[in-house]
N, C-alpha and C positions, 0 to 999 in steps of 0.2 A: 220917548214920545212926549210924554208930560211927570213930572214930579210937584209936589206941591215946593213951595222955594223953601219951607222950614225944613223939611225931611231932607237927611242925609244920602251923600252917593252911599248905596249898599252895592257892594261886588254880590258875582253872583256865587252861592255858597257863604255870604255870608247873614244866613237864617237866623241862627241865633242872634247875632247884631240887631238884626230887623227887630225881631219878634221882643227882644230888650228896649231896644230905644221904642217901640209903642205903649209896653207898659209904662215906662219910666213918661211918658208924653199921658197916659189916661188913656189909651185909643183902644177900639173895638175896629175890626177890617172885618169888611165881605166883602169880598169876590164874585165879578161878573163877567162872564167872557164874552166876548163877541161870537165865539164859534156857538155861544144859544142863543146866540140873536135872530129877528126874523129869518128865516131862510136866504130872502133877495140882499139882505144885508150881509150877511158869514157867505153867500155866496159871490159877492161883489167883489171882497175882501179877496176871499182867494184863488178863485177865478183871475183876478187883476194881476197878482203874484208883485204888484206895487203895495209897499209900507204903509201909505197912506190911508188911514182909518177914520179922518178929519168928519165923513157922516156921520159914523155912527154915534147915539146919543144912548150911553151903556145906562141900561134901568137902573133907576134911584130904591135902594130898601125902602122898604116901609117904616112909616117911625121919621120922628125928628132927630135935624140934627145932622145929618148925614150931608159930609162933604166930598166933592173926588180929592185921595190922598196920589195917587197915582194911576199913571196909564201905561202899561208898559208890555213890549213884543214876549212872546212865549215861544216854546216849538210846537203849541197849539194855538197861535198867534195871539193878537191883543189881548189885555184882561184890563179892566178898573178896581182900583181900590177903592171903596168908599167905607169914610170912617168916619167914626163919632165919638164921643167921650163917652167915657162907661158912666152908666146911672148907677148912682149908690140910692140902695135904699133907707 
């Protein structure tokens, strides 16, 4: 659906890879899915049983900093990555 362009094709299953190439990048991920989005919104989605997710506008964490790392289909459909560099104290 969307990947940011610096991030790597990850297969799926390969977790590890991910979860490495973030540290190794500084990055912090949260996770937002569509299926807790407004009701008319997660209902539009899969109701429609079409890919396209193109409305939905996945909530921003709190906190700066915070950019979409990725977009991408589940078997619980869409999720966003949004991620930030980790704050050293």
């Amino acid at each position: 659906m969307f990947q940011h362009p610096d991030m790597p094709d990850f297969d799926e299953g390969d977790g590890d890879k991910c979860k490495a190439w973030l540290a190794e990048q500084g990055l912090i991920v949260a996770m937002v899915s569509l299926e807790s989005a407004e009701p008319a919104i997660a209902d539009r989605y899969f109701e429609s049983h079409d890919p396209n997710c193109s409305y939905w506008e996945p909530e921003r964490p709190e906190g700066e900093g915070w950019f979409c790392l990725a977009i991408h289909d589940t078997d619980d459909g869409p999720v966003c990555w949004w991620a930030r560099r980790e704050v050293t104290p």
